[in-house]
N, C-alpha and C positions, 0 to 999 in steps of 0.2 A: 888963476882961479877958475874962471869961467872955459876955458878949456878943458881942466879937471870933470868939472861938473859936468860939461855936454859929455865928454868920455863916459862916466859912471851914468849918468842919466840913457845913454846907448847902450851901455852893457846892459842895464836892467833890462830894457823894453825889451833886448833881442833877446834873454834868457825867459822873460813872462811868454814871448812867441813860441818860441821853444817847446815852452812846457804845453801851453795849451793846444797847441797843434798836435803834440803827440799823444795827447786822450781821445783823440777821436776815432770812434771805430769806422769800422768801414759797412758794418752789418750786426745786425742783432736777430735773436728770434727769442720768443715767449712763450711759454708754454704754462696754461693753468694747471693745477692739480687738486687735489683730493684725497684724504685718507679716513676711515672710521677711527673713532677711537675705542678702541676695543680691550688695550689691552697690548697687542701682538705688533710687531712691528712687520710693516708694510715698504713696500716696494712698487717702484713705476718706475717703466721704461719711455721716453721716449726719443724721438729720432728730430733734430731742426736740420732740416730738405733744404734743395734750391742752392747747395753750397759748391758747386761743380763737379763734376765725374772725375773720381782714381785724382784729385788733388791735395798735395797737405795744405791745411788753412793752420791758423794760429790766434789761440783764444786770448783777445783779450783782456776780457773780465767776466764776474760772472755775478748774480745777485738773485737771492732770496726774501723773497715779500710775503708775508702771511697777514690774509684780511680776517680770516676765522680761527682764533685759535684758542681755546674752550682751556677751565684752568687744569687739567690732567696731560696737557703738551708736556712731552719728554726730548724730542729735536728733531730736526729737520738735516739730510745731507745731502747735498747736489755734488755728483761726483761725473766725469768723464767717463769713456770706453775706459776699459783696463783700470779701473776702480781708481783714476787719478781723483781726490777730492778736492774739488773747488770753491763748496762753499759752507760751513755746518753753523746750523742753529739750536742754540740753549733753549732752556725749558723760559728762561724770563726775555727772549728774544720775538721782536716780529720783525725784525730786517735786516739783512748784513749784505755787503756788498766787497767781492774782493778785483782789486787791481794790478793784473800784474806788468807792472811797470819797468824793473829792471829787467825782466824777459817774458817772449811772451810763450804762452801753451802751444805745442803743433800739435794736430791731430790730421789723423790721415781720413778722406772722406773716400764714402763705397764706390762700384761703376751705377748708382744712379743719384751721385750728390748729398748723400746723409753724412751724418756722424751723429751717435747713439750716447745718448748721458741718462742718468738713472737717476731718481730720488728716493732715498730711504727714508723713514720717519715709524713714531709712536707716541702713542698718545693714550689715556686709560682717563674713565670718569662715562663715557657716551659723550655725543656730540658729532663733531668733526673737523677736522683741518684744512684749510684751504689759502692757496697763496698763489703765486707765480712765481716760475724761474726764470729768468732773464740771462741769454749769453753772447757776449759781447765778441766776434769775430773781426779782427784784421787781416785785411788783405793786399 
């Protein structure tokens, strides 16, 4: 019996290592945002630098936080180059977070280290939107 049990009591701990080892990124970057609520749906480009020259890297996760978000919010999209969508938020959402665990995103960065993700979003009432996107790079 106690054989059994150290066996299962091994298998668990090595499979809890497992798991938790491979959530960890290797790199992240942040980027604040901002949109009016106007009405009109809005767009922002930006670039997370510092990723190596002409390498593919591989995302993997991605998250969306809204600390302002007034009650005329319609959604939020954090999407990659080539319009991959990574992360979209509902009108009754401030945060969602995506993991991709069974595989992860390659994107290919420029010759000085970037790769380019967008935010879409709308909003109507006046006010404005504000949060952070958050993206989770392994390498």
């Amino acid at each position: 019996m106690w054989n059994s049990l150290r066996t299962l009591f091994g298998c668990s701990t090595l499979c809890l290592g497992l798991a938790v080892t491979s959530a960890n990124a290797a790199e992240s970057r942040i980027q604040a945002f901002q949109f009016p609520c106007d009405g009109q749906q809005k767009a922002i480009s930006f670039a997370a630098a510092q990723l190596g020259n002409n390498v593919a890297r591989f995302i993997q996760g991605a998250e969306v936080s809204l600390f302002e978000a007034p009650p005329g919010f319609q959604f939020v999209i954090l999407s990659a180059a080539g319009n991959t969508v990574l992360v979209t938020l509902g009108s009754k959402e401030t945060g969602r977070s995506t993991q991709f665990t069974a595989s992860l995103f390659q994107t290919n960065t420029n010759n000085v280290g970037q790769v380019f993700f967008s935010i879409a979003g709308a909003c109507g009432g006046g006010g404005q939107v504000q949060g952070f996107a958050t993206i989770w790079f392994f390498s």
